[in-house]
Steps between C-alpha positions, in 0.01 A plus 500: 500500500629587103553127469167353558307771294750471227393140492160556518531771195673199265229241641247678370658615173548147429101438593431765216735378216356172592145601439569700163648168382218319586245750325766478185464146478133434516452806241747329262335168540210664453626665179632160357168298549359788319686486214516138473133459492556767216717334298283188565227709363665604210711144428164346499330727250793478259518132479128431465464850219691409198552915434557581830847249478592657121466827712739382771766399244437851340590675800784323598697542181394842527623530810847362417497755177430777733743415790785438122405881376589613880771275659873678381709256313814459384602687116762576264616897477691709289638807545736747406698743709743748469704590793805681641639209693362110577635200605426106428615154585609302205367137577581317233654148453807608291710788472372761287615810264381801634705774337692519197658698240513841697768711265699778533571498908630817599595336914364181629504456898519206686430485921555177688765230573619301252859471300630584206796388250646742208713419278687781284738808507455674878552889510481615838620847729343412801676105464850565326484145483202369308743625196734176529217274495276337264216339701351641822265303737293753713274416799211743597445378899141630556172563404657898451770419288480606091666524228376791209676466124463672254681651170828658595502776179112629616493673140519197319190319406472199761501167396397323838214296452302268740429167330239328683452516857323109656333501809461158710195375651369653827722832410331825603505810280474776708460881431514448128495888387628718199624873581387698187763755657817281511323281222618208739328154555551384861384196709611232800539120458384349819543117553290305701745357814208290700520240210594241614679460173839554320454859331604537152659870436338736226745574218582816334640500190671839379726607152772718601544631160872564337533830702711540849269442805567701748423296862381670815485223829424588859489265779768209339755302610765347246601181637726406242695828521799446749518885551690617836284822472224416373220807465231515809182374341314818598704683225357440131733280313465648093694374211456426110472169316546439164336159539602176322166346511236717418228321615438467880334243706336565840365302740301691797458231796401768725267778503632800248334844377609589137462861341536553109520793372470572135673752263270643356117447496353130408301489133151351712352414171767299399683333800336241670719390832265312720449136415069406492323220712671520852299261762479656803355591841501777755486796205521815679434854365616680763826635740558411844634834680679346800498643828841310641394475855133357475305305213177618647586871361623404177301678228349336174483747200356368161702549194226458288448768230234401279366113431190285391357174622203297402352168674206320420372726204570781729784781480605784720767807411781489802573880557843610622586456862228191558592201631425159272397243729355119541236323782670726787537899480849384591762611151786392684438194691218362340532696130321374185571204384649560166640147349667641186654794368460456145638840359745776639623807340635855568210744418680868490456775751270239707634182587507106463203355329389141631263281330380254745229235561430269757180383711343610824122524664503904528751785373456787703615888432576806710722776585498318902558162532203489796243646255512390159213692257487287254464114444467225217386182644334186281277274610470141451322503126739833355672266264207316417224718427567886389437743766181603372357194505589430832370811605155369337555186647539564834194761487302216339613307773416623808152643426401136389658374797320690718168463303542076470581546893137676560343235210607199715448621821119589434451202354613312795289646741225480252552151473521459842143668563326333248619117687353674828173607350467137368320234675 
């Protein structure tokens, strides 16, 4: 008995969308002859009235200068921020100097795999027999290995300097920081393995100075060491070099973090490190506090402390703690689309400063990512016309538009009554 009245119910259901479809359609043709007869109307008064066809011209280029003071488009922005960490994609063509001349190093750190060579006088207690050789190869396996140097009489004044520092294209900078603490500059070198490409390494350049160096390694092998005991790599191998070549050349292949700390504090004023005009993408201002067991709770904390940024004859202050952010309320998968750092520097007690630029429809600003409280976004004729005047403009604009809109249509239908009345 449920199957025939469950039938029944869809037969009629159909019967009823059928009819509302039917009623649609003849109001909708009904609509369209309408109109046509309308703009029939209204074509026909235009093209026999010599003003009423000035009038239509009038309105559409009003109407396109209306929609161009409303319709978001694409502009240039500067800005400048000053933050506690960021990170960037270098994306140029070439290799390109981003640090140099950092003096006085009280320790430099190095964490990843890679392999060095020393030449020199060896010193060692916890390898007796470093001391009969004069060049050591040393292997750090994984991505924990390191190696920390620095000046083995800590009194002394150091004299390890880092030279220049090049980063290849499609290298990542990542939590680029300076501890005003430790006065230590520390950051990751991330290379981009889905190229489909051969990767050229970044190279370090570093002056060991005419002083010892004393050496600390963990996580090596020495494969050209024939030892029959040699030390279990869990144990940190220390020793100190008086080096033969003072000047030290490494390549990084693989991702590395590298921590320098400074003797004393750095003379801002006076030292400039940071190399201008870095092309870039995916600029981030912010730190990724990582769950370990699910993405979905990792948290996003802005590291911004203070900034400005100005689009399209517009600025707004960034406060601390806001995100910076593009199109989508997104800062770290979709994040503002910042094309160039043009100027870094070390601003004390707060941070990194970056100068930046780039283009985008709409820069958006908040403490949460979901509601941003503050916008800059340009329209079509910002870059053309100052704001003011397209604020005029557009007010112009659409009360003429609506006013030639009335104009023509009375005139139609006045038209169209007087042809009636006629014999």
């Amino acid at each position: 008995m449920a199957s025939p009245q469950k039938a029944k119910r869809k037969f009629l259901n159909f019967i009823k969308i059928r009819q509302s479809l039917n009623f649609l359609k003849r109001h909708l043709i009904a609509l369209f002859g309408v109109s046509a007869s309308v703009l029939k109307r209204l074509l026909r008064v235009i093209l026999n009235h010599q003003n009423s066809f000035l009038a239509l011209l009038l309105l559409v280029f009003l109407t396109i200068v209306t929609f161009a003071a409303i319709v978001p488009g694409t502009h240039t922005f500067e800005g400048n921020v000053i933050s506690q960490e960021m990170n960037f994609i270098y994306i140029g063509k070439e290799s390109k100097l981003f640090l140099q001349d950092i003096r006085g190093i009280k320790q430099i750190e190095n964490q990843g795999k890679q392999t060095l060579t020393l030449t020199g006088n060896f010193q060692s207690k916890t390898l007796p027999q470093l001391n009969q050789l004069d060049s050591l190869k040393i292997q750090l396996k994984d991505s924990d290995s390191r190696w920390i140097i620095a000046p083995a009489n800590l009194q002394a004044t150091s004299e390890i300097n880092l030279d220049e520092l090049r980063l290849q294209p499609n290298t990542k900078v990542a939590g680029l920081s300076y501890d005003f603490y430790r006065n230590q500059l520390a950051f990751s070198l991330q290379q981009n393995s889905n190229l489909n490409q051969k990767i050229s390494p970044n190279t370090l350049d570093l002056y060991l100075g005419e002083q010892p160096i004393k050496f600390i390694v963990e996580g090596y092998e020495l494969p050209d060491l024939k030892l029959p005991n040699q030390p279990d790599n869990q144990i940190p191998l220390e020793f100190t070099l008086n080096p033969n070549n003072k000047n030290i050349n490494l390549k990084f292949t693989q991702n590395t973090k590298i921590y320098i700390t400074l003797a004393k504090p750095t003379k801002y004023e006076s030292e400039q490190w940071f190399r201008e005009e870095i092309e870039t993408k995916d600029v981030k201002f912010l730190h990724l506090d990582r769950n370990g067991k699910d993405a979905r709770d990792d948290l996003k904390i802005s590291t911004i402390v203070e900034g400005k940024i100005r689009m399209a004859e517009q600025e707004r202050d960034i406060k601390q703690n806001q995100f910076l952010m593009g199109d989508k309320p997104d800062p770290f998968k979709s994040p503002l689309n910042i094309q160039e750092i043009r100027y870094l520097q070390i601003v004390p007690k707060k941070g990194i400063e970056a100068r930046f630029s780039g283009k985008t429809k709409q820069i958006q600003i908040g403490l949460d990512p979901k509601f941003p409280v503050s916008r800059i976004q340009g329209s079509w004729l910002d870059g053309v016309l100052p704001r003011d005047a397209i604020i005029a403009l557009f007010s112009f604009g659409a009360a003429t538009v609506a006013n030639l809109l009335s104009w023509l249509f009375s005139n139609a239908f006045k038209s169209a009554s007087n042809n009636s009345n006629q014999p």
